[in-house]
HTML snippet that shows the backbone in 3Dmol.js (N, CA, C, O; Angstrom):
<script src="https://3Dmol.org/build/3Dmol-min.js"></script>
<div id="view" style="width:600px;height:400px;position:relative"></div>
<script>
const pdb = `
ATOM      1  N   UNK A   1    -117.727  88.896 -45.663  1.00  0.00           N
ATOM      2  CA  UNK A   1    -117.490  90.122 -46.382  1.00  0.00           C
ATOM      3  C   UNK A   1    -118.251  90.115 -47.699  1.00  0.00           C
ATOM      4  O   UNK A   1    -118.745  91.149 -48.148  1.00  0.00           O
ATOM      5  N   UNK A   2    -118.342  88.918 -48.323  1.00  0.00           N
ATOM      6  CA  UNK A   2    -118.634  88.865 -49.532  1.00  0.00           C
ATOM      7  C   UNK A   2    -120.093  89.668 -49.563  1.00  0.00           C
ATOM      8  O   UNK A   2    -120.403  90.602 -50.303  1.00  0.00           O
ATOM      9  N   UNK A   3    -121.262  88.722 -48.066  1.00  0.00           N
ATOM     10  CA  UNK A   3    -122.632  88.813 -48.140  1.00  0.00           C
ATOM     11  C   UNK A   3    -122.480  90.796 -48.035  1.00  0.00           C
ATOM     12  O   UNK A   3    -122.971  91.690 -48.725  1.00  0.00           O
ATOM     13  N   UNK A   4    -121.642  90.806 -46.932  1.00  0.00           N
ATOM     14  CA  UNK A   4    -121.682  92.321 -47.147  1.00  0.00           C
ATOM     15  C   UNK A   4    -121.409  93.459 -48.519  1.00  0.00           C
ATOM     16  O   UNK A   4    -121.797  94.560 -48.912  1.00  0.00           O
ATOM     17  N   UNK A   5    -120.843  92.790 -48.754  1.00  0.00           N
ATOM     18  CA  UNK A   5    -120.800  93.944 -50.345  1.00  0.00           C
ATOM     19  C   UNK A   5    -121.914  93.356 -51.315  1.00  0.00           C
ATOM     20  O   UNK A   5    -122.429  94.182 -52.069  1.00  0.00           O
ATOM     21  N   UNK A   6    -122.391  91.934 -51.406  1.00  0.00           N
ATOM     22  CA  UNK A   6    -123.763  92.002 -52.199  1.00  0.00           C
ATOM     23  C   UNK A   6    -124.845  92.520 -51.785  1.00  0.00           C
ATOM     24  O   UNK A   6    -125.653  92.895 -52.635  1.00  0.00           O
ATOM     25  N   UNK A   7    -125.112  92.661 -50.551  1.00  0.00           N
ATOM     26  CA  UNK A   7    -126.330  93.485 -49.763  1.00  0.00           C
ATOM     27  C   UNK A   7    -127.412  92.277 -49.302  1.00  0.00           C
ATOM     28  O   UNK A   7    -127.490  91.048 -49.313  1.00  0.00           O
ATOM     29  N   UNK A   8    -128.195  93.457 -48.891  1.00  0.00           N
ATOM     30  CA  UNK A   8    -129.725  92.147 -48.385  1.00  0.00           C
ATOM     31  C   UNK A   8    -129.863  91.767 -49.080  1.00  0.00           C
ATOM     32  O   UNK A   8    -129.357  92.259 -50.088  1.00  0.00           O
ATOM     33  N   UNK A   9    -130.657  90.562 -49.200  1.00  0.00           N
ATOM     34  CA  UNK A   9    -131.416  89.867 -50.181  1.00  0.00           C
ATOM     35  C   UNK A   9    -130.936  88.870 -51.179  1.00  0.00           C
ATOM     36  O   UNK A   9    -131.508  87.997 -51.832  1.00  0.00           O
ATOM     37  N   UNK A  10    -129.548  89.330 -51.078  1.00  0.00           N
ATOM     38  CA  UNK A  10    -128.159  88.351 -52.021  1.00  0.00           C
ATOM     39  C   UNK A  10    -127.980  87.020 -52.039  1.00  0.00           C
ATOM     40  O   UNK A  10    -127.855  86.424 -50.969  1.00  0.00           O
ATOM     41  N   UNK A  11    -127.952  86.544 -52.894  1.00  0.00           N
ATOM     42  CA  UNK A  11    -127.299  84.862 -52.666  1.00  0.00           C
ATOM     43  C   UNK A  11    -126.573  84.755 -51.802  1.00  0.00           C
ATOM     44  O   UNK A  11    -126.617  83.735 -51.115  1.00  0.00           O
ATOM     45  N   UNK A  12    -125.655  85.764 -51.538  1.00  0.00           N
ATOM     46  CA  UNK A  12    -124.327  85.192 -50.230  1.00  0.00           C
ATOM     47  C   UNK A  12    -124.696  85.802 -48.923  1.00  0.00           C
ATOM     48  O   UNK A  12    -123.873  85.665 -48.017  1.00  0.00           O
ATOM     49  N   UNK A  13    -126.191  86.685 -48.582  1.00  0.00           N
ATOM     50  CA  UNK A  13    -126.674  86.904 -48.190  1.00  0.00           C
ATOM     51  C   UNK A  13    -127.633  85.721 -47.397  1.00  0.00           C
ATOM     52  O   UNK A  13    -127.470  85.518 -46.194  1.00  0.00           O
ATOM     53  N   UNK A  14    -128.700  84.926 -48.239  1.00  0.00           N
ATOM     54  CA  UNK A  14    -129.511  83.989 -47.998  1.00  0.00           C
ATOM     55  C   UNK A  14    -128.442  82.663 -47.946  1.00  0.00           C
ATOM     56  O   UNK A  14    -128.860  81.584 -47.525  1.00  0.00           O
ATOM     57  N   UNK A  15    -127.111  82.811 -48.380  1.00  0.00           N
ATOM     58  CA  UNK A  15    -126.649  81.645 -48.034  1.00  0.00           C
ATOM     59  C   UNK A  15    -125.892  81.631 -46.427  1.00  0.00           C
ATOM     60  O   UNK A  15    -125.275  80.645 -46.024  1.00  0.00           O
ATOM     61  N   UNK A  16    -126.039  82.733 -45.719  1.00  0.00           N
ATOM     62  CA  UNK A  16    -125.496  83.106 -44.459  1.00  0.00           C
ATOM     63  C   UNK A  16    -126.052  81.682 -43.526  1.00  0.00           C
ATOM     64  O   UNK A  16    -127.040  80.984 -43.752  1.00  0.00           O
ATOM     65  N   UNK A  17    -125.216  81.580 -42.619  1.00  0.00           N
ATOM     66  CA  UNK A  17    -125.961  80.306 -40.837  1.00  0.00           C
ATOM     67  C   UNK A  17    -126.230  81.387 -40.269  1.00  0.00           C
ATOM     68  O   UNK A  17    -127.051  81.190 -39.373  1.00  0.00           O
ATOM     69  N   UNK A  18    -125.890  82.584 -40.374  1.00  0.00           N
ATOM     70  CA  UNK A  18    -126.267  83.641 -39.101  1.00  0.00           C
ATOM     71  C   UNK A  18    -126.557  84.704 -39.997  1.00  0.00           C
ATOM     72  O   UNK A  18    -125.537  85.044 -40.596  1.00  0.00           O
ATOM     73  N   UNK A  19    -127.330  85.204 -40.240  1.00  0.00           N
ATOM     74  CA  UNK A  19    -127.417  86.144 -40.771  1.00  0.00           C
ATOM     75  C   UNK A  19    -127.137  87.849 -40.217  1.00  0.00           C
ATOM     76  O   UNK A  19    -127.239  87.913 -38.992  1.00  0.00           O
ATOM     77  N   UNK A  20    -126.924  88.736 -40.652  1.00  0.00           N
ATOM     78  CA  UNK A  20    -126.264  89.839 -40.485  1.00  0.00           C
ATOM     79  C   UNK A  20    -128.305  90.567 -39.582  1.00  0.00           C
ATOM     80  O   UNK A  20    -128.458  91.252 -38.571  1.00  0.00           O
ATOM     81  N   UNK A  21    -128.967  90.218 -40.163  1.00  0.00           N
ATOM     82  CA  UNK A  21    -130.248  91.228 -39.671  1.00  0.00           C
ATOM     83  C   UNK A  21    -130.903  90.491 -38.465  1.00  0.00           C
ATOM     84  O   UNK A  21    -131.552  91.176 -37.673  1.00  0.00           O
ATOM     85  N   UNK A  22    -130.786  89.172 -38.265  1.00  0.00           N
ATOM     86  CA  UNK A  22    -130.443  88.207 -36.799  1.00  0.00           C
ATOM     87  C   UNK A  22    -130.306  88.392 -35.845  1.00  0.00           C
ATOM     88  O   UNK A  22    -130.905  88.509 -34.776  1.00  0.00           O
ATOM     89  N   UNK A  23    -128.729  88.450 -36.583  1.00  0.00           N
ATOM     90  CA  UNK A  23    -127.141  88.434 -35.647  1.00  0.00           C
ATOM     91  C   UNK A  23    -127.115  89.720 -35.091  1.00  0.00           C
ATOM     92  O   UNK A  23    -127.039  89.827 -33.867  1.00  0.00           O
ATOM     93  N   UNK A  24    -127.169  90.739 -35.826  1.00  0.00           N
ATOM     94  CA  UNK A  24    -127.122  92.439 -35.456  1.00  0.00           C
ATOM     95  C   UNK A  24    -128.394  92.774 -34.010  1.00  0.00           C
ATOM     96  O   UNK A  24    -128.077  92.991 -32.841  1.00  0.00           O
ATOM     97  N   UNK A  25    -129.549  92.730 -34.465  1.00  0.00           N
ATOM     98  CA  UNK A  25    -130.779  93.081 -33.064  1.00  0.00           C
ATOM     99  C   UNK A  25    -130.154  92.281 -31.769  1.00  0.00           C
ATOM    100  O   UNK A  25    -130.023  92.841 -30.681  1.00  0.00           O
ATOM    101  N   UNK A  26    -129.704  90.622 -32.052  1.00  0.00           N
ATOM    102  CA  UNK A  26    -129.229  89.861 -31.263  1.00  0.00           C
ATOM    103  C   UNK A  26    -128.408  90.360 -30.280  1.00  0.00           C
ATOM    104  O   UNK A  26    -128.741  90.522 -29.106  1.00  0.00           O
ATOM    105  N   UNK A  27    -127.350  90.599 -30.755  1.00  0.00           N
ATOM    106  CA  UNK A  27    -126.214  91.422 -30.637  1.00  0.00           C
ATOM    107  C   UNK A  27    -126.438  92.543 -29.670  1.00  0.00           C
ATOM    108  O   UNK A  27    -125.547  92.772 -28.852  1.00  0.00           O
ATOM    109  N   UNK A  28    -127.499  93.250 -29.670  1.00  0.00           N
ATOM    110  CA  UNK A  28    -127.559  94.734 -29.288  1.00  0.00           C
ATOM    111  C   UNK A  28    -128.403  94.252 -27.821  1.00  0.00           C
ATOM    112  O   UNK A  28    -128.390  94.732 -26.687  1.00  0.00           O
ATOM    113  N   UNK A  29    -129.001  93.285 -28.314  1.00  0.00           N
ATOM    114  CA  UNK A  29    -130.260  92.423 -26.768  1.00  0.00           C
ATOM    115  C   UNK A  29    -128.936  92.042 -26.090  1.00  0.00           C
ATOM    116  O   UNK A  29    -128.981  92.867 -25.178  1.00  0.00           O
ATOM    117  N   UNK A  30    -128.057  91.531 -25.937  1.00  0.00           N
ATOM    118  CA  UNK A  30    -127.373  90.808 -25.414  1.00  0.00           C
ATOM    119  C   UNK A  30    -126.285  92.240 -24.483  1.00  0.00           C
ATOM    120  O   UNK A  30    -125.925  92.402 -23.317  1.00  0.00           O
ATOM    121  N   UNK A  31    -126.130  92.890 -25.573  1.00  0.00           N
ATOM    122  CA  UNK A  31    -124.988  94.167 -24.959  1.00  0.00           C
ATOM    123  C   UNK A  31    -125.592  94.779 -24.087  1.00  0.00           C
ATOM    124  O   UNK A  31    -124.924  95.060 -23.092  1.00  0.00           O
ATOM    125  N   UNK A  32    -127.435  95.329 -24.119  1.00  0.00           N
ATOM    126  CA  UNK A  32    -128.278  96.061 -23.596  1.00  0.00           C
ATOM    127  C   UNK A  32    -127.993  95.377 -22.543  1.00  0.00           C
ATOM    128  O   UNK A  32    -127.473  95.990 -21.610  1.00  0.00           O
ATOM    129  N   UNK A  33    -128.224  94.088 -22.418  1.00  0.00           N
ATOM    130  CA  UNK A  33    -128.869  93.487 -20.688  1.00  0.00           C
ATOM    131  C   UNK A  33    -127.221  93.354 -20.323  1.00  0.00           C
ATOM    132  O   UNK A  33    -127.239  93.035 -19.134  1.00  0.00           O
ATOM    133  N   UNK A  34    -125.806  93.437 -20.748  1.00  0.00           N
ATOM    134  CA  UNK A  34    -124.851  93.850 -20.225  1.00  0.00           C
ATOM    135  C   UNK A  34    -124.852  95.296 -19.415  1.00  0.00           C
ATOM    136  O   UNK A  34    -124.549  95.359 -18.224  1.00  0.00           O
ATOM    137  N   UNK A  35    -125.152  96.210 -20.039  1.00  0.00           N
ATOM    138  CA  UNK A  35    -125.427  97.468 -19.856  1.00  0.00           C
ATOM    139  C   UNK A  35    -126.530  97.726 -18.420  1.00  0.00           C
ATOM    140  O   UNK A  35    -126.442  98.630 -17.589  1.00  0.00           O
ATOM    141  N   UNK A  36    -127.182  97.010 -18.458  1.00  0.00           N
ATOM    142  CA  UNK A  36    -128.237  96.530 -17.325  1.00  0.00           C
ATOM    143  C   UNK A  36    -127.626  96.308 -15.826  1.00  0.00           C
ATOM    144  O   UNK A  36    -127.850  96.777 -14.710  1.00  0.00           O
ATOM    145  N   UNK A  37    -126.573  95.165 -16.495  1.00  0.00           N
ATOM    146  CA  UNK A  37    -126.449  94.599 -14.872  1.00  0.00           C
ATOM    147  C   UNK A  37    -125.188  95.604 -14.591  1.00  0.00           C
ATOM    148  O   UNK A  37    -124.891  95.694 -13.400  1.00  0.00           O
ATOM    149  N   UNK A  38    -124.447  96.330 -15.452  1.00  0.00           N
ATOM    150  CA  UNK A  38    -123.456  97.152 -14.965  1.00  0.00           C
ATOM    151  C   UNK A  38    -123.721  98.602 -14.388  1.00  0.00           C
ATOM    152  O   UNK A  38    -122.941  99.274 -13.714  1.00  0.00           O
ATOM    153  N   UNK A  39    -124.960  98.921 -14.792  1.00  0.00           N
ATOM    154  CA  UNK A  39    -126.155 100.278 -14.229  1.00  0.00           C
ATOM    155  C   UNK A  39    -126.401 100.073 -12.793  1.00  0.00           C
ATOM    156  O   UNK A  39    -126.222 101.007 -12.012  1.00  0.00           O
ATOM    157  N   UNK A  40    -126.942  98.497 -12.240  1.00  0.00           N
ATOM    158  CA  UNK A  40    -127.687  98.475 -11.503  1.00  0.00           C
ATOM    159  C   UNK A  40    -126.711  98.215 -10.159  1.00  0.00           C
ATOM    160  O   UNK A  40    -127.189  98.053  -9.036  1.00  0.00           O
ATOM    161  N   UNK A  41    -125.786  98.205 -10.343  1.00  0.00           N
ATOM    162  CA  UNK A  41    -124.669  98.724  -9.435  1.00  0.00           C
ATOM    163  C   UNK A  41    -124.607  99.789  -8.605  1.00  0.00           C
ATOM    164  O   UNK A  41    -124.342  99.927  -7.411  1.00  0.00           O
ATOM    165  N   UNK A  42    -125.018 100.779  -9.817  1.00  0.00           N
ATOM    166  CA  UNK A  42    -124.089 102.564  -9.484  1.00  0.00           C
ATOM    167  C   UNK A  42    -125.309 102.686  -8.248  1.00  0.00           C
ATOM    168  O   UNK A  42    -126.395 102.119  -8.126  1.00  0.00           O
ATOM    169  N   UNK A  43    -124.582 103.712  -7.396  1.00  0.00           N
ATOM    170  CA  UNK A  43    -124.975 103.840  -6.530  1.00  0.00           C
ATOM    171  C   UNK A  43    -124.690 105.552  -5.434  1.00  0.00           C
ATOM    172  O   UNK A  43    -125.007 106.504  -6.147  1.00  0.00           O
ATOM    173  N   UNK A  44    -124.501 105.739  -4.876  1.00  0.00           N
ATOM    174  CA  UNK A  44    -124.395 107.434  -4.052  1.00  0.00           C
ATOM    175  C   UNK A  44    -124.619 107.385  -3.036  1.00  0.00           C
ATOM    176  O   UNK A  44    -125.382 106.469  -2.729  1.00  0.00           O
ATOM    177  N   UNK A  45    -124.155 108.236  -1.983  1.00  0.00           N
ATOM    178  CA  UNK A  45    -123.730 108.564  -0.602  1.00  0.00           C
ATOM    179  C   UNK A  45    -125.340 109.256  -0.372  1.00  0.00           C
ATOM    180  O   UNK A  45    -125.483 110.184  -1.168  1.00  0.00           O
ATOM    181  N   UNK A  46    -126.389 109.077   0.372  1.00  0.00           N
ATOM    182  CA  UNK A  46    -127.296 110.001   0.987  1.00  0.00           C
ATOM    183  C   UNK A  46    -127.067 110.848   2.130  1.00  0.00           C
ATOM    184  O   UNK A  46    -126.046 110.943   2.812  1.00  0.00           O
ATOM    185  N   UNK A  47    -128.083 111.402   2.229  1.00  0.00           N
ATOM    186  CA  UNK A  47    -127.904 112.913   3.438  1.00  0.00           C
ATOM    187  C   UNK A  47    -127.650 111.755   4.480  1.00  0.00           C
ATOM    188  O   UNK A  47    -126.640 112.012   5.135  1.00  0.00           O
ATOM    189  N   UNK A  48    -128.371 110.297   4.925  1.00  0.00           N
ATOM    190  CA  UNK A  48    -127.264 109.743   6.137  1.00  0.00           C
ATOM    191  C   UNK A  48    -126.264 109.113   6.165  1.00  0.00           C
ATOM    192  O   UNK A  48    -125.926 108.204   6.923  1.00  0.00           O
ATOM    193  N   UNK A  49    -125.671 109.657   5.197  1.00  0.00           N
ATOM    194  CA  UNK A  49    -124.475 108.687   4.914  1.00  0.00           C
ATOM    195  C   UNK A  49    -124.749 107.346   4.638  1.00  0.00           C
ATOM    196  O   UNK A  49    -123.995 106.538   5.180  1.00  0.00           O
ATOM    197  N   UNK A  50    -125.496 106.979   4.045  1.00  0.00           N
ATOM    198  CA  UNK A  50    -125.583 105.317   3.343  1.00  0.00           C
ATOM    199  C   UNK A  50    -125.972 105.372   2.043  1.00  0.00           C
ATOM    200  O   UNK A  50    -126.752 106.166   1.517  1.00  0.00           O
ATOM    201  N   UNK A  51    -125.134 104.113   1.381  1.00  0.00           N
ATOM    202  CA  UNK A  51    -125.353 104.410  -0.107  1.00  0.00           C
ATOM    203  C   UNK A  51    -126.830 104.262  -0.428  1.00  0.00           C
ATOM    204  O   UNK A  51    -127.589 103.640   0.316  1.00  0.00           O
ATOM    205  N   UNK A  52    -127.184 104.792  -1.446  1.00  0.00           N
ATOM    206  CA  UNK A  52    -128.501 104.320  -2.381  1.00  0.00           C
ATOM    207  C   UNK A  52    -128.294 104.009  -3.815  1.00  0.00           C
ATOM    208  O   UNK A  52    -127.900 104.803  -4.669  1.00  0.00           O
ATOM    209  N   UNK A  53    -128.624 102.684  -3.992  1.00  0.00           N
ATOM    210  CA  UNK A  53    -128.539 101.737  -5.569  1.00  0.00           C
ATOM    211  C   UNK A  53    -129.439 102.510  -6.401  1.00  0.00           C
ATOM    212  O   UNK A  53    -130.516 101.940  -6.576  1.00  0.00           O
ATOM    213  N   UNK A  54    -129.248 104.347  -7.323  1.00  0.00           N
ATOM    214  CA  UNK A  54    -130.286 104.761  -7.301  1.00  0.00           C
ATOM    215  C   UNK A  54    -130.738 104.151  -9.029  1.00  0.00           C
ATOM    216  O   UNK A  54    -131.895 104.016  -9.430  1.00  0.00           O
ATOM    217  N   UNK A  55    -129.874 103.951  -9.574  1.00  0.00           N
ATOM    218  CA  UNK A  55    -129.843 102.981 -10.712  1.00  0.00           C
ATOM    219  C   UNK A  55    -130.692 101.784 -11.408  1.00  0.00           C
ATOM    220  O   UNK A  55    -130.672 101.304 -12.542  1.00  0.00           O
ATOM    221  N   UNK A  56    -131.638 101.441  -9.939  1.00  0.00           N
ATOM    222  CA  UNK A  56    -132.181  99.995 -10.327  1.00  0.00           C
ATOM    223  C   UNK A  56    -133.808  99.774 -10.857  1.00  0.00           C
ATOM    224  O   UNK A  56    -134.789  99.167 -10.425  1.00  0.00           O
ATOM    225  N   UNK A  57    -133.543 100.513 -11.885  1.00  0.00           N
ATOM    226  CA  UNK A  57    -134.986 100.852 -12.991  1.00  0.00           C
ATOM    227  C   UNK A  57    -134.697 100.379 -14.412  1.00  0.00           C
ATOM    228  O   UNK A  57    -133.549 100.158 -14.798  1.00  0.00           O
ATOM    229  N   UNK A  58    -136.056 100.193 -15.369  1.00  0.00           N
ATOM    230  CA  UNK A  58    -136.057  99.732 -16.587  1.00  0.00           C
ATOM    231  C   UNK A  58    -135.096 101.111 -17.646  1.00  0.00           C
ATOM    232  O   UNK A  58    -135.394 102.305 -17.632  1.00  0.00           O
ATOM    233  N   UNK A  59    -134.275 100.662 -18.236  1.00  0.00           N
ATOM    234  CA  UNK A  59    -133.219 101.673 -18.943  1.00  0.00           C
ATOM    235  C   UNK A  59    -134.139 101.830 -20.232  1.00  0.00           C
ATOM    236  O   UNK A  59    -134.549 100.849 -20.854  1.00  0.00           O
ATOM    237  N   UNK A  60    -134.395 102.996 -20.542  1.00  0.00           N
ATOM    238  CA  UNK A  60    -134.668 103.267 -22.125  1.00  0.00           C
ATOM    239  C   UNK A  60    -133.564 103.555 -22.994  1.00  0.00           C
ATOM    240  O   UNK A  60    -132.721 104.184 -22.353  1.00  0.00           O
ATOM    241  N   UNK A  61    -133.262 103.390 -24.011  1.00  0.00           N
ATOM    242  CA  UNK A  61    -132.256 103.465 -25.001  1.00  0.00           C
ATOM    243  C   UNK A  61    -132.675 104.195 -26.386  1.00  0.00           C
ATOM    244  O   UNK A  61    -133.591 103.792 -27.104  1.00  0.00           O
ATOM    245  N   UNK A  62    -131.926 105.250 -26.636  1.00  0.00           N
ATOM    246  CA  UNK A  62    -132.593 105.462 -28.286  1.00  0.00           C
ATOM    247  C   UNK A  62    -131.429 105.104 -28.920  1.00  0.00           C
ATOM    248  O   UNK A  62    -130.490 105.900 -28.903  1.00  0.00           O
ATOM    249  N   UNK A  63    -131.301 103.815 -29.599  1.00  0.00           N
ATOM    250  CA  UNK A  63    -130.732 102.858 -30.487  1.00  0.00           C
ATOM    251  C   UNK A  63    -129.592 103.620 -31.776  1.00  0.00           C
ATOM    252  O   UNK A  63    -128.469 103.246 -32.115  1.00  0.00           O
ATOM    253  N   UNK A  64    -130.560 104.995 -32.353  1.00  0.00           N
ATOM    254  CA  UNK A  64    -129.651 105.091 -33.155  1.00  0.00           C
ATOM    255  C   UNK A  64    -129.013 106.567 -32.769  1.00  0.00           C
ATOM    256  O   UNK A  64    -128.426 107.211 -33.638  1.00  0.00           O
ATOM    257  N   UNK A  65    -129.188 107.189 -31.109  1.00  0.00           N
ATOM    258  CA  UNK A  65    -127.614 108.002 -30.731  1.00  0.00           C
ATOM    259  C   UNK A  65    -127.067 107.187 -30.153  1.00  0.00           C
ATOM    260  O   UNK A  65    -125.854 107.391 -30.214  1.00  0.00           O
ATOM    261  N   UNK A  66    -127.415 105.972 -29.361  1.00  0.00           N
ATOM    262  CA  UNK A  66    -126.320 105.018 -28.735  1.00  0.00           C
ATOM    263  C   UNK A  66    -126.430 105.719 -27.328  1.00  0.00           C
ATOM    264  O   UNK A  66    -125.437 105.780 -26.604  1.00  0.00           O
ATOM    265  N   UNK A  67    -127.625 106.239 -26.952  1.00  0.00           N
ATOM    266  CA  UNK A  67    -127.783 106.461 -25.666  1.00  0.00           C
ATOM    267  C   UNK A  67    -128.596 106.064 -24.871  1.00  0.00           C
ATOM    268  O   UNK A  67    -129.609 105.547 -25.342  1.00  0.00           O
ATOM    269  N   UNK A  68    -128.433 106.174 -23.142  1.00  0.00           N
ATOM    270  CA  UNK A  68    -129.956 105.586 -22.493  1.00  0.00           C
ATOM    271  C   UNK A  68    -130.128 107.185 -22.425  1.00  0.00           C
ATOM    272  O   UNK A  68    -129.338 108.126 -22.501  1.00  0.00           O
ATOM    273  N   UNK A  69    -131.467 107.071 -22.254  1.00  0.00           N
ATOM    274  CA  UNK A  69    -132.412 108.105 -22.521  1.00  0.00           C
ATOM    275  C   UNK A  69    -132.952 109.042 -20.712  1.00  0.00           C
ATOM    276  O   UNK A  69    -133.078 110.259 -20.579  1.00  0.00           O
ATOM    277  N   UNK A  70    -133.153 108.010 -19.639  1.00  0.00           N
ATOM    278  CA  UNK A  70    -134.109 107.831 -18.787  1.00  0.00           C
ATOM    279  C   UNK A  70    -132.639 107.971 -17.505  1.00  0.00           C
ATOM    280  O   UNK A  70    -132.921 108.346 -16.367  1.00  0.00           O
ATOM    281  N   UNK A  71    -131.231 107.650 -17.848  1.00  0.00           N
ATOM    282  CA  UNK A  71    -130.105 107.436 -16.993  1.00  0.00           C
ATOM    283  C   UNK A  71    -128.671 107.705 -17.721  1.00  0.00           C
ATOM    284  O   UNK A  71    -127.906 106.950 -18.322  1.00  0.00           O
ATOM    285  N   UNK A  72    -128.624 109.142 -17.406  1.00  0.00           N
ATOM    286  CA  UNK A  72    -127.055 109.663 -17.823  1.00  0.00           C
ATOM    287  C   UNK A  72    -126.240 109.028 -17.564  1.00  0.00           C
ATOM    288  O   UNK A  72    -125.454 108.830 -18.490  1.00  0.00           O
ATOM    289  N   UNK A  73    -125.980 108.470 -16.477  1.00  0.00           N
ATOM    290  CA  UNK A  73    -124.791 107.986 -15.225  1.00  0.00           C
ATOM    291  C   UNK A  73    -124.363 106.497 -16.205  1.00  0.00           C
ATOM    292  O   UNK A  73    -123.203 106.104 -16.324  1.00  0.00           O
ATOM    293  N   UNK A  74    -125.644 105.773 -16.879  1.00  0.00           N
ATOM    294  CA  UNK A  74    -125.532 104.911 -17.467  1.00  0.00           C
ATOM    295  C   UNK A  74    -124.583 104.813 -18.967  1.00  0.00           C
ATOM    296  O   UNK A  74    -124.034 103.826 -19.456  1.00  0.00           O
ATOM    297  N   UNK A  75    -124.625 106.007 -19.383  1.00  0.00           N
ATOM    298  CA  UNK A  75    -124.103 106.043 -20.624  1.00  0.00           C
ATOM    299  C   UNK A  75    -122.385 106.046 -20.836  1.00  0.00           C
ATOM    300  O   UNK A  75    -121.758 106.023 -21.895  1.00  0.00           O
ATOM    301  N   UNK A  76    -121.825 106.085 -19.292  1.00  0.00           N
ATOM    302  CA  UNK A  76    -120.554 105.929 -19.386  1.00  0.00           C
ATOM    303  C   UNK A  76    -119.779 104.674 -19.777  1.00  0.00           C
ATOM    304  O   UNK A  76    -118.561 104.493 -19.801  1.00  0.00           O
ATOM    305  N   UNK A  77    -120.997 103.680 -20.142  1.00  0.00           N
ATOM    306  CA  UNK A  77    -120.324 102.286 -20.418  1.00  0.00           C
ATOM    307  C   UNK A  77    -120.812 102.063 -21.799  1.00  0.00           C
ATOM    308  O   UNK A  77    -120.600 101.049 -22.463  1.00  0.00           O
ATOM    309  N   UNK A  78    -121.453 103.054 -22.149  1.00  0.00           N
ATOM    310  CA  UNK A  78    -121.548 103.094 -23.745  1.00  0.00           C
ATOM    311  C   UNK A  78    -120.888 103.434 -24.534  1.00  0.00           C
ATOM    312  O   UNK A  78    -120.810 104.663 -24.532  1.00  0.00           O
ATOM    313  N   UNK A  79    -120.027 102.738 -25.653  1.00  0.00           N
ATOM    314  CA  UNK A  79    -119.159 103.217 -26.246  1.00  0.00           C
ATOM    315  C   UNK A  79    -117.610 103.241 -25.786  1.00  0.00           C
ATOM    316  O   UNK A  79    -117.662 102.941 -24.594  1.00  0.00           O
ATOM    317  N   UNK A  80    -116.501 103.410 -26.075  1.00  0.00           N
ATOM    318  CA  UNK A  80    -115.247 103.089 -25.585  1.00  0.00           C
ATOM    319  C   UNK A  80    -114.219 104.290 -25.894  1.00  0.00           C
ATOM    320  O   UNK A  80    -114.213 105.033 -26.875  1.00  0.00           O
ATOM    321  N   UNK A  81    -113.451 104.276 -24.912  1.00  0.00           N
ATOM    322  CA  UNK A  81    -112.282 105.366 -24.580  1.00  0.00           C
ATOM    323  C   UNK A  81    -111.145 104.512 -25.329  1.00  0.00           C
ATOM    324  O   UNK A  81    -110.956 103.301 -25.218  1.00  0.00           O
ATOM    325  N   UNK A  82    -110.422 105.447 -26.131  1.00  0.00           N
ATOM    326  CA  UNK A  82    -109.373 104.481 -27.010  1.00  0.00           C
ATOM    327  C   UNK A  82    -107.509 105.029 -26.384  1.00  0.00           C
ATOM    328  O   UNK A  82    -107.049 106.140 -26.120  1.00  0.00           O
ATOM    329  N   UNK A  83    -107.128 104.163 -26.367  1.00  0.00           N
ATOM    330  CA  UNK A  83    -105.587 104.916 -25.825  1.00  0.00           C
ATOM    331  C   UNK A  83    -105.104 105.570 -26.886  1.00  0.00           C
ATOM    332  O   UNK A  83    -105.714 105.373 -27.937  1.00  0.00           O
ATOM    333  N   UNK A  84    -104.022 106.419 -26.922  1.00  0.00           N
ATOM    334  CA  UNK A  84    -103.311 106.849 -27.785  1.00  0.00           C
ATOM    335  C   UNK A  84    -102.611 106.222 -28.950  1.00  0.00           C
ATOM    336  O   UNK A  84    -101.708 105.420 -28.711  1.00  0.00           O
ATOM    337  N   UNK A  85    -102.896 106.470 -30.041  1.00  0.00           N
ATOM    338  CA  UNK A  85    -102.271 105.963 -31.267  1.00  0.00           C
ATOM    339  C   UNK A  85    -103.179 104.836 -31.777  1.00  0.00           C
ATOM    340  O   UNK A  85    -102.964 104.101 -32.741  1.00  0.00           O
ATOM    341  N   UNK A  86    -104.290 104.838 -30.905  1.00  0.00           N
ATOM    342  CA  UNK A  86    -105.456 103.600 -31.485  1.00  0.00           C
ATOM    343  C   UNK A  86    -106.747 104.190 -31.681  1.00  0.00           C
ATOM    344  O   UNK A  86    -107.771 103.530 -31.504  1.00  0.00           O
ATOM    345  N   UNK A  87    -106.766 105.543 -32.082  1.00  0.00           N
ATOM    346  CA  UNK A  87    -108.760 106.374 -32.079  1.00  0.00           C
ATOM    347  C   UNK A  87    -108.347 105.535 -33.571  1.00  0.00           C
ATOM    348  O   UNK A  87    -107.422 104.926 -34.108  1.00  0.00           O
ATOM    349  N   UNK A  88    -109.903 106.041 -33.814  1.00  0.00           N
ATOM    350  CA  UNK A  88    -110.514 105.299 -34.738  1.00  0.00           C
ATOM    351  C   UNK A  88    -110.913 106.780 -35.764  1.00  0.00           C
ATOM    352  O   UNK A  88    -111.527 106.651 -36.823  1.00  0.00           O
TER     353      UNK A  88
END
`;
const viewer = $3Dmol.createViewer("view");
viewer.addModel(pdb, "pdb");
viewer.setStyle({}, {cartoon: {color: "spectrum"}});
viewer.zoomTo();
viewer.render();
</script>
C-alpha cells in the first residue's frame, strides 16, 4: 500500500520484489491465455447436427474496454457477475 500511495518511481516503489508495472502486464498474460483455453471450448450445433469448435482462433483484446475484439461469445468470461448484497 505504502509503494502505492508514493507512486512510480518511489523509494517504496524501487524497494518492491515484484513490482506493481511487472506484476500488472504479468498478470493480464497469464488471465489472457486463461481466457484462451476457456474460448476454445465454445462450440454450436451445425446444419448436420454436429458440433463445430467455432472458437479456435488467435483472440484480439482491447486492454483498456476489457474486451476481445475479434469474439463476442468470448467476452462472457470477462469480468464477473456479483450476487446480491456484494456489487461493487
Amino acid at each position: 500500500m505504502d509503494a502505492c500511495k508514493a507512486g512510480f518511481g518511489s523509494e517504496e516503489h524501487l524497494g518492491l520484489t515484484s513490482s506493481f508495472d511487472y506484476a500488472g502486464p504479468m498478470t493480464e498474460t497469464v488471465l489472457m491465455g486463461n481466457l484462451a483455453i476457456r474460448s476454445y471450448m465454445l462450440r454450436k450445433e451445425n446444419e448436420q447436427g454436429q458440433m463445430d469448435f467455432f472458437a479456435r482462433k488467435k483472440l484480439l483484446r482491447d486492454g483498456e474496454n476489457m474486451r476481445i475484439t475479434n469474439l463476442e461469445e468470448a467476452n462472457q468470461f470477462v469480468g464477473r457477475t456479483y450476487r446480491d448484497g456484494w456489487e461493487v
